[in-house]
C-alpha positions as CSV (number, residue, x, y, z in Angstrom):
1,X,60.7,-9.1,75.6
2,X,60.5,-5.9,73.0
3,X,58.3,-6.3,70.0
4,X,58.7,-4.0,67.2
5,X,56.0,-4.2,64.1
6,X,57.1,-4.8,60.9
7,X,55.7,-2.1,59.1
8,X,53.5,-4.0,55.9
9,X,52.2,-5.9,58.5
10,X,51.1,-3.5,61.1
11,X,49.4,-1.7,58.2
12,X,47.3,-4.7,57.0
13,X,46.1,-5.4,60.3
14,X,42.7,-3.7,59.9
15,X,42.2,-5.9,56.2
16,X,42.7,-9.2,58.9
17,X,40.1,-7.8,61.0
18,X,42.6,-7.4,63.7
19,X,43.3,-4.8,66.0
20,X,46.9,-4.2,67.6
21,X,45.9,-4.2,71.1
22,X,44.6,-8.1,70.5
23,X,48.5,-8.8,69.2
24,X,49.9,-7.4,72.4
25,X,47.0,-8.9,74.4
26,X,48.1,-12.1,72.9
27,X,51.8,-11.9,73.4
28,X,51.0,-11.2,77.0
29,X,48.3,-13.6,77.8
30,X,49.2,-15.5,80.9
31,X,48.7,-19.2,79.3
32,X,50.4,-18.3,75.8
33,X,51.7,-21.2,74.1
34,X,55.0,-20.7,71.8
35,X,55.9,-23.1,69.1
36,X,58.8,-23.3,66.8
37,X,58.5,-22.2,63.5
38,X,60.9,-21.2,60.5
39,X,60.6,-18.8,57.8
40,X,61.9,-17.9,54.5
41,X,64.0,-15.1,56.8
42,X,65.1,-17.9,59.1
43,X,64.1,-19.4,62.7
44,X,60.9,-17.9,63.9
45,X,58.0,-18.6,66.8
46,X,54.4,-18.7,66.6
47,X,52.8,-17.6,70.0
48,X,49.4,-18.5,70.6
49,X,47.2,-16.9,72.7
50,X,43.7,-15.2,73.9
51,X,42.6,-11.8,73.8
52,X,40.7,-10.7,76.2
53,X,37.6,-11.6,74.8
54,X,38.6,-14.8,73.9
55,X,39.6,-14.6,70.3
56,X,41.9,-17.3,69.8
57,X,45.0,-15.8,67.6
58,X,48.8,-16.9,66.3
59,X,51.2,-14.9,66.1
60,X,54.4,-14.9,64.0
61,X,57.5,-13.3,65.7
62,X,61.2,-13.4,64.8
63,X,64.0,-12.7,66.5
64,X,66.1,-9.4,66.2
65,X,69.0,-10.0,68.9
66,X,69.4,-10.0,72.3
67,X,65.6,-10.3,73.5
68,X,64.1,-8.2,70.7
69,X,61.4,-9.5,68.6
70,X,59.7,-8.3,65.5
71,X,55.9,-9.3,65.0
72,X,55.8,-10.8,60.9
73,X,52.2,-12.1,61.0
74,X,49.3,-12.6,62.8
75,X,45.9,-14.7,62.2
76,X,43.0,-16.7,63.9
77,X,43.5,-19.8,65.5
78,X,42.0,-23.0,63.4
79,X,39.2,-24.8,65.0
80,X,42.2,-27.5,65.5
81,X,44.9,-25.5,67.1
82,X,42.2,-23.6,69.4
83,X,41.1,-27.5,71.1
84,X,44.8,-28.0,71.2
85,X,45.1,-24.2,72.8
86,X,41.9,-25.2,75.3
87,X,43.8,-28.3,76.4
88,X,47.1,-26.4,76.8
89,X,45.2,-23.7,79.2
90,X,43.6,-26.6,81.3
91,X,46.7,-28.4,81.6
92,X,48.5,-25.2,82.8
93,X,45.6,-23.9,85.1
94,X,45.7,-27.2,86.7
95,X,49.2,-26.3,87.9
């Protein structure tokens, strides 16, 4: 699936204290879990995920067409969604 940035975001990303390469690290990690979400802009998805070292992040995609998304926002999991993240990896490294 293509990601493009939006542009206001992918400048903002070092005020979040986020890198780029933890997005795409994200959006690729093997147990990822996407969950429906909307915006003002329409349907969206939130993909949570891991980086590599473990940071726990959400990130807000939309879609563009055809399989092309664009990456609208990004932030650290709650201490909430990362148990329910923890429980989702077990679950699917059990399979």
């Amino acid at each position: 699936m293509p990601y493009h940035w939006w542009t206001p975001l992918f400048d903002s990303l070092a005020a979040l204290g986020i890198e780029p390469h933890e997005v795409v690290q994200v959006l690729r990690y093997a147990y990822r879990l996407p969950v429906p979400a909307s915006t003002d802009l329409g349907p969206a998805l939130t993909i949570w995920g891991r980086t590599r070292n473990g940071r726990g992040l959400v990130v807000l995609v939309r879609p563009l067409g055809g399989f092309d998304h664009q990456i609208i926002g990004v932030r650290e999991m709650t201490t909430a969604e990362d148990a329910l993240m923890t429980n989702h990896e077990t679950r699917k490294k059990e399979q």
